[in-house]
C-alpha angles and dihedrals in degrees: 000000000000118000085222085077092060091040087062091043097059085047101056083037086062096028100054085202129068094213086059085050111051081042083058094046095041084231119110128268086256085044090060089040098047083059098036081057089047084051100051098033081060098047086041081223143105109254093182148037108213112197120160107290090346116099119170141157118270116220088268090048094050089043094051099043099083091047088049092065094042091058091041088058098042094048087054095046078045094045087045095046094058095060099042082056099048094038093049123098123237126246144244121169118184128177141200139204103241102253093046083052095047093046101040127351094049087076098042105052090100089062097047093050089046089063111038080050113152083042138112097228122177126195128190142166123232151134127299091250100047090050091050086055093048093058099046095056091038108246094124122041097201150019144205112213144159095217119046120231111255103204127108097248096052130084126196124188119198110226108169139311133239129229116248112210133195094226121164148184088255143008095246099088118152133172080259104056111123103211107064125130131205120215112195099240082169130261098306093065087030088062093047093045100052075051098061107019147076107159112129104234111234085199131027115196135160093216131097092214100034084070090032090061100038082056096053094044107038104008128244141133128270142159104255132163119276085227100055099038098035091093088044078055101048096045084045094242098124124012130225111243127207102250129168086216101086098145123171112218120209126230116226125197106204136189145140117290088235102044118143096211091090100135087046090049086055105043087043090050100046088051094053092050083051097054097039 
């Protein structure tokens, strides 16, 4: 049933009168009756009494103009909602742990935006164990992570690893210098550098810039990635120290098992391998 017959039957309602009310609506007098009949033939009642210059609701016309309105009101929100739904972009929401942003996702955020163009796409940087809730409860569809997730409902796909590097204000590090700084790249570098190292960190952090920018401002030493400090080399601002802690980070897509993001995961994966 179009709305436009209940339209017509809240304005004679009002009216009393269906010239007045096909004045109101901009349609002809036969134009109101023909609804109002469409009206009445579906409701198999008389909606009306017509006297001369007396028009009134009958008890099915008073019982039916509050619902008239209702319906009028739901088929509009409904009407609303659909279009708010096909005109809405779909999402895709993807996280980071702070150094793998900082040594390889940071420059590649406009490439992955550029892919995934004509989509909503969030981004956002936070610890191991939030992301891991986020995913559960699917609020992220995926991660990038150094160490892979080891539980049954999570897949995580290696695409790749970036290079840590020992770099410096200055060449003349020594197990005594007092403005190092250690950056958490996880146990793993944790494990090698209690190996090689003694140096009593002035500054402990578990971001990439944060070090990057203490070094730049107030000297000091750090383990960064070769990707992030390589342009602060080349223009002499930081050196490359020998260091026995070269250690090469992987790169772990993870999502859930059952995500339903699969041609996203694909496109996304084969663009990052690209781009190693």
């Amino acid at each position: 049933m179009d709305i436009k017959v209940f339209k017509t039957f809240i304005a004679v309602a009002e009216n009393r009168h269906f010239g007045k009310a096909a004045e109101q609506l901009y349609i002809t007098q036969a134009a109101v009756s023909a609804r109002i009949k469409q009206l009445e033939e579906f409701y198999s009642a008389t909606l009306f009494i017509r006297e001369k210059n007396n028009l009134t609701l009958t008890p099915a016309g008073e019982a039916l103009l509050p619902y008239a309105g209702l319906i009028i009101d739901h088929v509009s929100q409904s009407k609303a909602a659909i279009d708010v739904a096909i005109n809405q972009k779909s999402k895709l929401n993807i996280a980071a742990t702070p150094n793998i942003w900082d040594a390889y996702v940071s420059k590649r955020v406009c490439e992955i935006a550029n892919l995934f163009e004509g989509m909503s796409v969030g981004t956002e940087i936070s610890v191991r164990e939030a992301i891991q809730r986020k995913l559960e409860d699917k609020s992220l569809d995926f991660a990038f992570l150094t160490d892979p997730i080891k539980e049954n409902e999570f897949q995580n796909n290696l695409i790749g690893y970036f290079d840590i590097c020992l770099v410096g204000s200055s060449s003349g590090f020594s197990e005594n210098a007092d403005n190092y700084i250690y950056v958490d790249w996880g146990l793993t570098f944790a494990k090698e550098h209690a190996v090689h190292h003694k140096v009593f960190p002035s500054h402990r952090t578990s971001t990439a810039t944060i070090a990057l920018e203490l070094i730049l401002s107030q000297g000091g030493f750090a383990y960064l990635p070769a990707e992030l400090v390589q342009p602060y080399v080349e223009e002499g601002s930081l050196c490359y120290i020998d260091s026995s802690v070269q250690i090469k980070r992987p790169i772990y897509l993870t999502h859930l098992v059952a995500s339903t993001s699969q041609d996203a995961l694909s496109h996304l994966t084969n663009l990052l391998r690209v781009t190693q």
